[in-house]
C-alpha positions as CSV (number, residue, x, y, z in Angstrom):
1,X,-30.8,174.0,110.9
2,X,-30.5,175.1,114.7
3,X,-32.3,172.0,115.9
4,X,-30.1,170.3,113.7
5,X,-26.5,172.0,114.9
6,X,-28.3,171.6,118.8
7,X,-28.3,167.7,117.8
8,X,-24.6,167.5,116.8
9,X,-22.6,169.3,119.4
10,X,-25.1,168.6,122.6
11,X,-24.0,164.7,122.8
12,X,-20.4,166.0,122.3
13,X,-20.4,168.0,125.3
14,X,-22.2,165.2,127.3
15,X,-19.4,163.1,126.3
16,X,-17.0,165.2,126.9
17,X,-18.8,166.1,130.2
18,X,-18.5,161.9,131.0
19,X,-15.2,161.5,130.1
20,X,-14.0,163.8,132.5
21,X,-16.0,162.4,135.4
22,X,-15.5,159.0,134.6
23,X,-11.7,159.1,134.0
24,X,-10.4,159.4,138.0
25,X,-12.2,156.3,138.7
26,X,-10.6,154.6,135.8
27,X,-7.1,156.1,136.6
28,X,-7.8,155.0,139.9
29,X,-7.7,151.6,139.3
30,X,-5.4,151.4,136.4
31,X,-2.7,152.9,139.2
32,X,-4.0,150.8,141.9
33,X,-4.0,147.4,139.8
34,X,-0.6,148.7,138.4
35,X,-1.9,148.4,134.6
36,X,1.4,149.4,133.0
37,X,4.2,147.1,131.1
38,X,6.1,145.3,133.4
39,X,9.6,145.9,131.5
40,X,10.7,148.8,128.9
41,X,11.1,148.1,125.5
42,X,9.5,147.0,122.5
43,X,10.7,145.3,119.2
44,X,10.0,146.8,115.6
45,X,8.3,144.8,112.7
46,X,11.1,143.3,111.8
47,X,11.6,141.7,114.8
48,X,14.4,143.3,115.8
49,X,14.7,145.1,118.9
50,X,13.7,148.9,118.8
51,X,16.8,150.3,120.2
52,X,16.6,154.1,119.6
53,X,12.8,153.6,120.9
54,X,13.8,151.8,123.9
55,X,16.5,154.0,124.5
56,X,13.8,156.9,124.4
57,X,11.4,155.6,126.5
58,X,12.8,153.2,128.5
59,X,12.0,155.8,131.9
60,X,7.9,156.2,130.2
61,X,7.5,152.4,129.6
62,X,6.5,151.3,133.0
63,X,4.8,153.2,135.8
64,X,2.0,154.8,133.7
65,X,-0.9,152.9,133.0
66,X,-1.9,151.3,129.9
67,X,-5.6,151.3,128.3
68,X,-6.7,155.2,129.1
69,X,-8.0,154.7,125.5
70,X,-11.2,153.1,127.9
71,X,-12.1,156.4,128.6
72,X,-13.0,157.7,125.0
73,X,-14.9,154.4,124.3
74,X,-16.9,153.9,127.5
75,X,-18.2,157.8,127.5
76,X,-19.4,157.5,123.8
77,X,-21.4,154.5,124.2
78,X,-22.6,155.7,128.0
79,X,-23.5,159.1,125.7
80,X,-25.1,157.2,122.8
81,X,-26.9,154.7,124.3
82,X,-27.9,156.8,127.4
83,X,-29.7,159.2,124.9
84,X,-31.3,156.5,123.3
85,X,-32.6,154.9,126.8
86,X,-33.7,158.6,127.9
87,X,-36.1,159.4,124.5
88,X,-37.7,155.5,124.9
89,X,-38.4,156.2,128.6
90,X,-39.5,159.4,128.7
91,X,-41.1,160.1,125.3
92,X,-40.0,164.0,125.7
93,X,-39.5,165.2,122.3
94,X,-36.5,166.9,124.0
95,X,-34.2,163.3,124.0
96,X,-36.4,162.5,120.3
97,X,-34.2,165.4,119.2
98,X,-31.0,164.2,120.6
99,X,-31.2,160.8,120.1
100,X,-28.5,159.7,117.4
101,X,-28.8,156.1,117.5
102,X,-30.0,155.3,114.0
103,X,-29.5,151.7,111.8
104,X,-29.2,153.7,108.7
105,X,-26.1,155.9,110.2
106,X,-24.9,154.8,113.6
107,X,-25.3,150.9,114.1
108,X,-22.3,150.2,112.6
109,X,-19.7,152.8,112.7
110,X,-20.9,152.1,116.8
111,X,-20.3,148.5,116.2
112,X,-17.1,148.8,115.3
113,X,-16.1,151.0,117.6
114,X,-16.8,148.4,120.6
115,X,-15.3,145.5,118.6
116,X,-12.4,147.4,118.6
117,X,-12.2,148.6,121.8
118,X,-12.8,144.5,122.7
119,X,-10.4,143.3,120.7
120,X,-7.8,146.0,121.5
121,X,-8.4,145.7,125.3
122,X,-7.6,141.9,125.3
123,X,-4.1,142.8,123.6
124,X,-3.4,145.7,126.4
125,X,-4.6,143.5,129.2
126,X,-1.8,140.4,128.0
127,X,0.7,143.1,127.4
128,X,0.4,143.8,131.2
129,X,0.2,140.3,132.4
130,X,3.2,139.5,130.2
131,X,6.3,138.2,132.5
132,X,9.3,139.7,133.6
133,X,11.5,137.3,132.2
134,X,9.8,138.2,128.5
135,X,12.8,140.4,126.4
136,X,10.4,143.0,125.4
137,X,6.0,142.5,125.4
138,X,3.4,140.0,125.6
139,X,0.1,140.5,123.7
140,X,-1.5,139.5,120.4
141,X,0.5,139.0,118.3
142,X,0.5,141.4,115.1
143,X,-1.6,138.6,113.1
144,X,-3.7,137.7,115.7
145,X,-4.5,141.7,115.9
146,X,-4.8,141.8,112.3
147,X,-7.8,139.2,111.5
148,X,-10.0,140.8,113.6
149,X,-9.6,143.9,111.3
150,X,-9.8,142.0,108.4
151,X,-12.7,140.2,109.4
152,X,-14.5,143.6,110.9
153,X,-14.2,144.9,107.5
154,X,-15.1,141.9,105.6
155,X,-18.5,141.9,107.2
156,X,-18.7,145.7,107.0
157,X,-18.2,145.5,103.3
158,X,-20.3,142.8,102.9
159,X,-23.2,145.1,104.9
160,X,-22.6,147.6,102.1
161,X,-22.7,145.7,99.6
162,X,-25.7,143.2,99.8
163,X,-27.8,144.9,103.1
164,X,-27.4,148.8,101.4
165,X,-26.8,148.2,97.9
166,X,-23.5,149.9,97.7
167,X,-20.9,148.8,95.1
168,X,-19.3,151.9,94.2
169,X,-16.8,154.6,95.3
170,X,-17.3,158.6,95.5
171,X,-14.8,159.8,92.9
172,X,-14.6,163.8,92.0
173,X,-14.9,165.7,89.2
174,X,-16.0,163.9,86.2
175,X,-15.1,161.0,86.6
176,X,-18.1,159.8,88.5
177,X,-18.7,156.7,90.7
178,X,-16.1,154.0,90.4
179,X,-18.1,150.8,90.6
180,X,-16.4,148.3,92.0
181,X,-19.1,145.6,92.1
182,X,-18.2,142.4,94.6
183,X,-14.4,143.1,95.0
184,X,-16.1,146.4,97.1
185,X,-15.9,143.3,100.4
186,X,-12.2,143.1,100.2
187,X,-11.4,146.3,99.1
188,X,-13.3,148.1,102.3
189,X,-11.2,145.1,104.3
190,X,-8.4,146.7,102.5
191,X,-9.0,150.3,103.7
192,X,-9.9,149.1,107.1
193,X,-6.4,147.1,107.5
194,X,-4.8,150.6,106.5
195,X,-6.5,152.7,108.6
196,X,-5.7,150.6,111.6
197,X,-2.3,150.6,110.5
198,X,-2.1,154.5,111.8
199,X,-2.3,153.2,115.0
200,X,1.3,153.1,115.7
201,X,0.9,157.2,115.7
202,X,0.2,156.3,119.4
203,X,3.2,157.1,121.6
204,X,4.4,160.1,122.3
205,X,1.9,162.1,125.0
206,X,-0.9,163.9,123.4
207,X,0.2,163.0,119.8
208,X,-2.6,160.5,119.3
209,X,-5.6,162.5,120.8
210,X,-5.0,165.4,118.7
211,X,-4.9,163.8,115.8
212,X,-7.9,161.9,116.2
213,X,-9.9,164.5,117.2
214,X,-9.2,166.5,114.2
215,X,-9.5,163.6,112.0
216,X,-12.9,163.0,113.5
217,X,-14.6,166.1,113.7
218,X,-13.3,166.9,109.4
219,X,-16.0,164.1,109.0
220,X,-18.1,165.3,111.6
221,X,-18.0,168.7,109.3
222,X,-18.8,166.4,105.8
223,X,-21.4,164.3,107.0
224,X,-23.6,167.3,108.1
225,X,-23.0,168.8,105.2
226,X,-24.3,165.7,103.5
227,X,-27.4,165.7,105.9
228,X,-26.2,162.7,107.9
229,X,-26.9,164.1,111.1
230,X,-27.0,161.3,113.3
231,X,-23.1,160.6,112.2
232,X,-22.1,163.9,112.0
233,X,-23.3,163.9,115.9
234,X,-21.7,160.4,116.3
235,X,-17.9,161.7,114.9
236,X,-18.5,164.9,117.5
237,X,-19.5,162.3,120.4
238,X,-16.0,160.9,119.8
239,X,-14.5,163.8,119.4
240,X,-15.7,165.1,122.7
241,X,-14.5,161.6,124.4
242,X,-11.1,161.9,122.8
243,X,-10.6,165.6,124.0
244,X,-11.7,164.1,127.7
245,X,-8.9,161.6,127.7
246,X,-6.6,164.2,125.6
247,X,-6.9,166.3,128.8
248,X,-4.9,164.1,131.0
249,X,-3.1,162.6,128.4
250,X,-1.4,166.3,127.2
251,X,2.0,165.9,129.0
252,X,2.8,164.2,131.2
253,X,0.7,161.9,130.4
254,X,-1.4,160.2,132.9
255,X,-2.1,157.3,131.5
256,X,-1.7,155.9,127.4
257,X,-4.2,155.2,124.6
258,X,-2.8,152.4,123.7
259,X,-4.7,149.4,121.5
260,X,-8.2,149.6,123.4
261,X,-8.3,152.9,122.2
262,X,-6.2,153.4,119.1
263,X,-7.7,149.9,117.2
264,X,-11.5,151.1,117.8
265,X,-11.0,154.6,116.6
266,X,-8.9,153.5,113.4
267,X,-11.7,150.8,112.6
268,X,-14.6,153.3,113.3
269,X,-12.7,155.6,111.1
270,X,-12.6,153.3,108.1
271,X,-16.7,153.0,108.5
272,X,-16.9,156.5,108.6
273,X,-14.9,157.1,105.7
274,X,-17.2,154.5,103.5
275,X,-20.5,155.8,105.6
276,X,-19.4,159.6,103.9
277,X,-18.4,158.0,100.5
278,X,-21.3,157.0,97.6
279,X,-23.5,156.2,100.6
280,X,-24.0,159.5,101.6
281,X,-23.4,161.1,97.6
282,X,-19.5,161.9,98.5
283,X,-16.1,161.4,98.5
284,X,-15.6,159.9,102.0
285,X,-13.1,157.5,100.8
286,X,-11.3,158.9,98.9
287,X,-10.4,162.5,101.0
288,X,-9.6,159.9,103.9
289,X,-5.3,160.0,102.8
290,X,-5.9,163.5,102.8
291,X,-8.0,164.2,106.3
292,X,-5.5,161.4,108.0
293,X,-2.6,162.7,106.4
294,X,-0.5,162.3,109.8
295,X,-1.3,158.8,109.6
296,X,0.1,158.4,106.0
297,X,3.4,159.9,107.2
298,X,3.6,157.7,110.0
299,X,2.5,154.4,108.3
300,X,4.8,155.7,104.9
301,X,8.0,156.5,107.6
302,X,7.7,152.6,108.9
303,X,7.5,150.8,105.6
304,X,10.6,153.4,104.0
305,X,12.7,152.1,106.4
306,X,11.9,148.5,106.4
307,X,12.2,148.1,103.1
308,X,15.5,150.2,103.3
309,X,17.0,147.9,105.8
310,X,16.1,144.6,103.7
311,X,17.1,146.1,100.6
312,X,20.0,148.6,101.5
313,X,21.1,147.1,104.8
314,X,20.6,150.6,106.4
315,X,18.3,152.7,107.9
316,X,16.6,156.1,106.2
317,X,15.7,157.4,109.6
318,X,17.2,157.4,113.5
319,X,14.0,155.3,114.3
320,X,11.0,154.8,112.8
321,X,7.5,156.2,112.8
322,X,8.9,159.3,112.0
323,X,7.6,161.0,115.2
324,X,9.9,159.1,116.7
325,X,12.7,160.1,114.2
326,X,12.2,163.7,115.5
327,X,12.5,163.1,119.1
328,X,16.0,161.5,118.2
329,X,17.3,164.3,116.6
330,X,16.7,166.3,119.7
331,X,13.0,167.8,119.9
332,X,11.2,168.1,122.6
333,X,8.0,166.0,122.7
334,X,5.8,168.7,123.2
335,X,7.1,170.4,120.1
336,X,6.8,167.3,118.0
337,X,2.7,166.6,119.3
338,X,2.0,170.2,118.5
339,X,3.8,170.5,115.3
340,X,1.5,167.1,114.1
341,X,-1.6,168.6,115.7
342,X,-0.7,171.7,112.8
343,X,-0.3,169.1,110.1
344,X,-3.4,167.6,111.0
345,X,-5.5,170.4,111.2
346,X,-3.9,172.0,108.1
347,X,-4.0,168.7,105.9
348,X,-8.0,168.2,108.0
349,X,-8.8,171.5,106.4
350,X,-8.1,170.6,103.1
351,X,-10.1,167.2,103.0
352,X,-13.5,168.7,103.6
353,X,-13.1,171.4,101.0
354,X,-12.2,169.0,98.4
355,X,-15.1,166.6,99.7
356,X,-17.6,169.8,99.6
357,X,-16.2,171.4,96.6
358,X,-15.0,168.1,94.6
């Protein structure tokens, strides 16, 4: 059990440890390459531009950097793969320990996590490069975004299913597994797409980190519990990257998450959620609305008033995610990051006890 608690919150210190070393020569050159939008303002979903939003933000938009979100990725694989390198070169039973790179448990929520990072980096380096002349921001496009999601957890649910022999989903109580033979592939596309639609929580300092980080280490708490250790000590490795990057992101923020970051953590989530579920004799899955319940708000506050405005020609809230909403009624941002840190932990709490208990 020691040996075992050593594993899972040594690497999360390393990378916590990395993140902070590494992060002023990546703020260095995100400032000295000027890696920030060149022009405020953003449209919403509909298309339409985001004038409450704009009118927020229009003095954060340009002049801090983009991509800070490179910090939390770059420390956890340095940490991961580092300890990895160490116990093959020097045999010392020492790094056998603390090795947590395992094909049963890590490959793929590590995976993922890179993909992400990849895919979301491309999209934050052509939202910088995007012209002057352009109304609001370059980038991918939201279905160019999209398929890489889709296809991330088309091949994920495929692994599942035909590489681990998992059809089923974790359900409480007695009603048992809930076998959902082949249509598991597109269903754990499905949760995937929704998970990564949390990342518009991203935009007010500080907001994001926090949330992750407690998001991250609930699952941390139920894979141990299962005996996964090597994930329990991957969700602390991230974890100990976020709070790296959380530490110059509190406000004012240094520098933004953005997609590099916010895409691989919500697609690494997903995994996690599924690697927790019948996999690991859980309820991974199913606890995730609950764990990530500031996500559901957020996501739940952006499709109310969409479908408000197409259906009732107004809007339900000042401007939507509902963060957002709340710093247009007048709060301070500090006040509405720290309020949805609460929530988090609060709503985090609750998760793993039904996943433990249920």
């Amino acid at each position: 059990m020691i040996a075992d608690i050593v594993k899972i919150f040594i690497p999360s210190v390393i990378s916590f440890i990395l993140g902070i070393a590494i992060t002023p020569v990546i703020s260095d050159f995100l400032y000295s390459r000027k890696m920030w939008k060149k022009q405020a303002g953003k449209t919403a979903l509909d298309g339409t531009e985001a004038v409450v939003f704009n009118e927020l933000h229009k003095e954060k938009e340009t002049g801090t950097p983009r991509m800070g979100g490179m910090i939390i990725w770059i420390s956890a694989f340095i940490t991961i793969a580092g300890l990895w390198v160490l116990d093959k070169v020097t045999l010392s039973p020492v790094f056998d320990k603390l090795d947590l790179l395992s094909r049963n448990q890590t490959w793929i929520p590590l995976m993922t996590l890179m993909v992400g990072a990849i895919v979301g980096l491309i999209d934050d380096i052509l939202n910088i490069r995007a012209s002057k002349k352009e109304k609001f921001s370059g980038g991918l496009s939201l279905k160019q975004r999209l398929w890489p999601v889709v296809l991330i957890g088309l091949f994920c649910g495929y692994w599942f299913y035909d590489k681990l022999g998992i059809s089923t989903l974790g359900t409480p109580g007695i009603f048992g597994g809930f076998d959902l033979g082949l249509w598991f592939i597109p269903f754990f596309a499905l949760v995937t797409l929704a998970t990564y639609s949390g990342t518009i929580i991203d935009g007010i300092d500080g907001l994001s980190g926090g949330i992750f980080a407690t998001i991250f280490a609930a699952y941390a708490g139920i894979a141990f519990y299962q005996q996964q250790i090597n994930l329990a000590a991957f969700c602390l490795v991230i974890v100990g990257a976020i709070l790296a990057f959380l530490w110059f992101n509190i406000p004012p923020a240094r520098f933004y998450m953005t997609e590099t970051g916010s895409m691989a953590l919500t697609v690494t989530l997903a995994v996690v959620a599924f690697m927790t579920d019948a996999l690991g004799g859980g309820y991974g899955v199913f606890v995730l609305p609950i764990i990530a319940l500031p996500l559901v708000i957020t996501v739940a506050s952006n499709i109310i008033q969409i479908a408000s405005k197409k259906l009732r020609g107004k809007k339900v809230f000042m401007v939507a995610p509902l963060h957002h909403h709340f710093e247009a009624l007048g709060w301070p941002s500090y006040k509405v990051t720290m309020r949805y840190w609460i929530v988090g932990i609060i709503s985090a709490l609750l998760g793993v006890v039904l996943a433990l208990v249920g």
